[in-house]
C-alpha positions as CSV (number, residue, x, y, z in Angstrom):
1,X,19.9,4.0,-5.8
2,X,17.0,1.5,-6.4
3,X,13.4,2.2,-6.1
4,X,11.2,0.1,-4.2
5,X,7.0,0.5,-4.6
6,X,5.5,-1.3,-1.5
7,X,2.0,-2.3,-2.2
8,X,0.0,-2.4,0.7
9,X,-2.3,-5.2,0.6
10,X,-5.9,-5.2,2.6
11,X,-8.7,-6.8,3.4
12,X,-11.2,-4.3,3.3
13,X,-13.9,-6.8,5.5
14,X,-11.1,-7.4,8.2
15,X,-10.6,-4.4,9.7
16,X,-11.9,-2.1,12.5
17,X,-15.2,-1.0,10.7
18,X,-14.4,2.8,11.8
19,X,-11.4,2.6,9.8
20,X,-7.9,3.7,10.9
21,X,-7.9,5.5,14.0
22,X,-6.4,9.2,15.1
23,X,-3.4,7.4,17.1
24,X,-2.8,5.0,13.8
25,X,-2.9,8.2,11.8
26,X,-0.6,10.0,13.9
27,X,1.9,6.9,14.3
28,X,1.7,6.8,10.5
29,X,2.3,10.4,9.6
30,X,5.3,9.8,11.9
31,X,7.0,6.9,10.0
32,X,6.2,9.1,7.0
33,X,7.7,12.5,7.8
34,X,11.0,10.1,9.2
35,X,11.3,8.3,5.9
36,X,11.0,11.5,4.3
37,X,14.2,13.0,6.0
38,X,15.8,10.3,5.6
39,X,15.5,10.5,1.8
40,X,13.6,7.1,1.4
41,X,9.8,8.4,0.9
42,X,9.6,10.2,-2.7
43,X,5.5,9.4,-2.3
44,X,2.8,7.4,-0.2
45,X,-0.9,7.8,0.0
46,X,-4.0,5.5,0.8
47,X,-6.4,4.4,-2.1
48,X,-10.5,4.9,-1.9
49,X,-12.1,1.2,-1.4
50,X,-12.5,-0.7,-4.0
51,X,-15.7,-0.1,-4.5
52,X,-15.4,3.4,-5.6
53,X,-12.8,1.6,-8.5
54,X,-13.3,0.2,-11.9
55,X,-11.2,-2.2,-13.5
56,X,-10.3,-2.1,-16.9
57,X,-9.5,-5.6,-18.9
58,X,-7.9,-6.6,-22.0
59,X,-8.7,-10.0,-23.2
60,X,-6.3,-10.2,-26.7
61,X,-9.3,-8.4,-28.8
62,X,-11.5,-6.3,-26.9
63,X,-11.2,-4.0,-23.5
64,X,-14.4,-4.5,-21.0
65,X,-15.2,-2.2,-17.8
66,X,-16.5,-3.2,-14.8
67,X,-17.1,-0.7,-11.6
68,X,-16.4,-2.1,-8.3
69,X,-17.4,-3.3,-5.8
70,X,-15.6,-6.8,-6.9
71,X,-17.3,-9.2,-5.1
72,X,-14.6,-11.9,-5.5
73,X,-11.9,-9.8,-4.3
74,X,-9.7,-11.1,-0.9
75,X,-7.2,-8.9,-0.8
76,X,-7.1,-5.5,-2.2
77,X,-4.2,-2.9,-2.8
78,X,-5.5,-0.2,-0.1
79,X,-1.9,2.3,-0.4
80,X,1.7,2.2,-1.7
81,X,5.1,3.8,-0.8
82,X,7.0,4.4,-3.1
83,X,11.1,4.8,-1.8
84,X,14.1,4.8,-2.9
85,X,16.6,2.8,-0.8
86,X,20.0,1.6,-0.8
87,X,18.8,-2.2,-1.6
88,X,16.1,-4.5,-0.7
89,X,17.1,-5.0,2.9
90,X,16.2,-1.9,3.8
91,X,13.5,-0.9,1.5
92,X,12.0,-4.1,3.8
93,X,13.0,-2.7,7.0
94,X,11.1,0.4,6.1
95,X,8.1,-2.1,5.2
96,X,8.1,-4.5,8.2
97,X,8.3,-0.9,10.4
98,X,5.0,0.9,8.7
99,X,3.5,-2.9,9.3
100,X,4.2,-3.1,13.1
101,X,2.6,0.4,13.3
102,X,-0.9,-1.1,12.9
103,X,-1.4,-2.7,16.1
104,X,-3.2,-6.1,16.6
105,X,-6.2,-5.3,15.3
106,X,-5.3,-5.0,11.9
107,X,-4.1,-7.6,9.2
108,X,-2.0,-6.1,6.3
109,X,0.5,-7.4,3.8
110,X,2.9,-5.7,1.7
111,X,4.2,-6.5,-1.2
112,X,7.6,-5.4,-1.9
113,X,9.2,-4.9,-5.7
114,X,12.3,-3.1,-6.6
115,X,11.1,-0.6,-9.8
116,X,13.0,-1.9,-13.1
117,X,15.1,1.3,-14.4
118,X,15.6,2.0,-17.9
């Protein structure tokens, strides 16, 4: 079966400034523990805010480093799922369901790619 990575897409100045709240968490954890019996999840987890990254960049000749905060950054990858699903269809299904979890106050985007094998 295909694998899917879901890249879940924020933006970090958008959001409730207290961050996710105990009823998201629990309405998360959830969706997770269902995907995971249904043999979909193989791994999920939140990332630490961008400012706490560094970025690393190769420009044909030399690698620079840069720590974050990225001051021209609009979207940022906050999480990922990673499942394995019978085909795109449903690795979106999954996707549009851990979405509608949020609630209104959030604004979140996935990004959905099937993992190349080989």
């Amino acid at each position: 079966m295909p694998r899917y990575l879901s890249l879940v897409k924020t933006d970090e100045n958008a959001g409730p400034t207290e961050g996710p709240s105990p009823e998201l968490m629990q309405r998360m954890g959830e969706l997770i523990e269902e995907m995971t019996k249904a043999g979909v999840m193989l791994d999920t987890a939140g990332l630490t805010p961008s400012a706490q990254g560094t970025r690393v960049h190769w420009d044909g000749q030399r690698t620079t480093v840069t720590d974050g905060p990225f001051t021209e950054a609009k979207e940022v990858i906050g999480g990922y799922a990673l499942m394995q699903c019978k085909d795109r269809a449903e690795a979106l299904e999954w996707t549009k369901r851990f979405l509608k979890i949020h609630g209104e106050q959030w604004r979140v985007t996935c990004e959905v790619r099937e993992i190349v094998e080989g």
